[in-house]
C-alpha positions as CSV (number, residue, x, y, z in Angstrom):
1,X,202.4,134.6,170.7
2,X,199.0,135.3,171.2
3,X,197.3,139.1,171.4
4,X,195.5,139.5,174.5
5,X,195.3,143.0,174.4
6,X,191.6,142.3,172.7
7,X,189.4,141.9,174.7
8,X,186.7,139.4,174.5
9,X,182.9,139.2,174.7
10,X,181.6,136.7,177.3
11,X,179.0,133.9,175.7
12,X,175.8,133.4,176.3
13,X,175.0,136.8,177.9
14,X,173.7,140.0,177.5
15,X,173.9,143.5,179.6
16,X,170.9,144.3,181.6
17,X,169.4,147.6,180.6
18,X,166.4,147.2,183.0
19,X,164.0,146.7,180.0
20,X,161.6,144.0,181.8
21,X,160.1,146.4,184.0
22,X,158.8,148.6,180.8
23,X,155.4,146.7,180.4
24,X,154.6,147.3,184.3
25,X,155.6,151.3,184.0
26,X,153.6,151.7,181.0
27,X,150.8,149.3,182.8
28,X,150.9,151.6,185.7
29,X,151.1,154.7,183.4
30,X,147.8,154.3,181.8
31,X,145.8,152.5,184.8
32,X,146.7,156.7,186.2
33,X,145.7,158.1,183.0
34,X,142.4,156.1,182.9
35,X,142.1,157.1,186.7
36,X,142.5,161.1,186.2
37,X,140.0,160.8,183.0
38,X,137.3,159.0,185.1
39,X,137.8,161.3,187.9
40,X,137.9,164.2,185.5
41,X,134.2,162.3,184.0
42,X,132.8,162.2,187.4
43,X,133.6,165.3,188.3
44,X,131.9,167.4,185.5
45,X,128.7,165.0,185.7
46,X,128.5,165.9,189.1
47,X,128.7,169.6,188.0
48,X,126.3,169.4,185.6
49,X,123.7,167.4,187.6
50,X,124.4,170.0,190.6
51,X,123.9,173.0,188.6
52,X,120.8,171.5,187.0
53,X,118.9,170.4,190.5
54,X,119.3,174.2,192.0
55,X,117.3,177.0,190.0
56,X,118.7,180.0,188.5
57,X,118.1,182.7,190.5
58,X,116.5,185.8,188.1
């Protein structure tokens, strides 16, 4: 007799967790964080230069 109540693991495969689409998240996630720190860059250069052209009124 033979015990079939085991159950057995199919060959050749593995489950798909999904983990192929990491590098493209964390490709996307620093392509924004590298946009928001050159935005942030821009932004206080443009401060700067704007509060350096206009005289300070006394």
């Amino acid at each position: 007799m033979t015990d079939d109540a085991s159950p057995t693991a199919p060959v050749g495969s593995l489950a798909h967790t999904g983990a192929d689409t990491s590098p493209w998240l964390l490709g996307g996630a620093a392509l924004l964080v590298a946009g928001g720190t050159a935005a942030v860059i821009a932004a206080r250069r443009r401060a700067r230069t704007d509060s350096e052209e206009t005289p300070a009124e006394n």
